[in-house]
N, C-alpha and C positions, 0 to 999 in steps of 0.2 A: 486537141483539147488536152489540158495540162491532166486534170484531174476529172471525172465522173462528178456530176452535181451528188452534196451528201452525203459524199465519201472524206472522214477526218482528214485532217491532216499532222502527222507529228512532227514534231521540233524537227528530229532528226530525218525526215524523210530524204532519199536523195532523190534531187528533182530530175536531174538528168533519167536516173531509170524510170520515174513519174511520165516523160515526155517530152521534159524540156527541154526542146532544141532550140536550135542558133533562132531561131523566126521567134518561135515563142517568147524566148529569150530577152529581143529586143520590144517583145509586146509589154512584155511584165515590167521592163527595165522602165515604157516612156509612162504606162500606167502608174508605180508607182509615182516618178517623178512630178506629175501632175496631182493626184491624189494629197501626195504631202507637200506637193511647192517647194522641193529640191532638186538638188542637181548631185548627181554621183559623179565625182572627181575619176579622172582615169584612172588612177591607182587604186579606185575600189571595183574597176572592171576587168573582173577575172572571174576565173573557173572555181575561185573557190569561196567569193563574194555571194554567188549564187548555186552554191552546192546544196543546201536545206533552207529550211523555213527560219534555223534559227541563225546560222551564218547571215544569211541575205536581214533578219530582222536587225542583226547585229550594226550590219553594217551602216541600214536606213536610221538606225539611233546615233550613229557616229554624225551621222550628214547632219542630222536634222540639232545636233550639239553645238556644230560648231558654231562659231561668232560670223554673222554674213561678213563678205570679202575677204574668209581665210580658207585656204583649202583643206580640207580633209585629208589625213593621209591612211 
């Protein structure tokens, strides 16, 4: 479990000390995806795409910008 039901969570949190490992990782990654009906471009899968809450929200605002059938970079 990423986090305790409850327990805030801030912008800056790092998630890897939170728990989030390579499994978890791709849990968060296919949940978002579904949730908002995007797709993360390879170049937003990195270590640092998904370092906090506010990186990783950054990046779901980048996806969910673009114009469909252009990539994100």
């Amino acid at each position: 479990m990423l986090l305790e039901p409850g327990l805030p969570m801030a912008a800056d949190l790092d998630l890897r000390e939170a728990g989030l490992d390579s499994l978890t990782l791709i849990e968060v990654l296919i949940a978002i995806e579904t949730a908002y009906e995007i797709e993360f471009p390879d170049a937003l899968l990195t270590g640092e795409t998904f370092r906090t809450p506010s990186t990783l929200w950054t990046a779901i605002s980048t996806v969910r910008d673009v114009p469909t059938g252009q990539a994100a970079s």
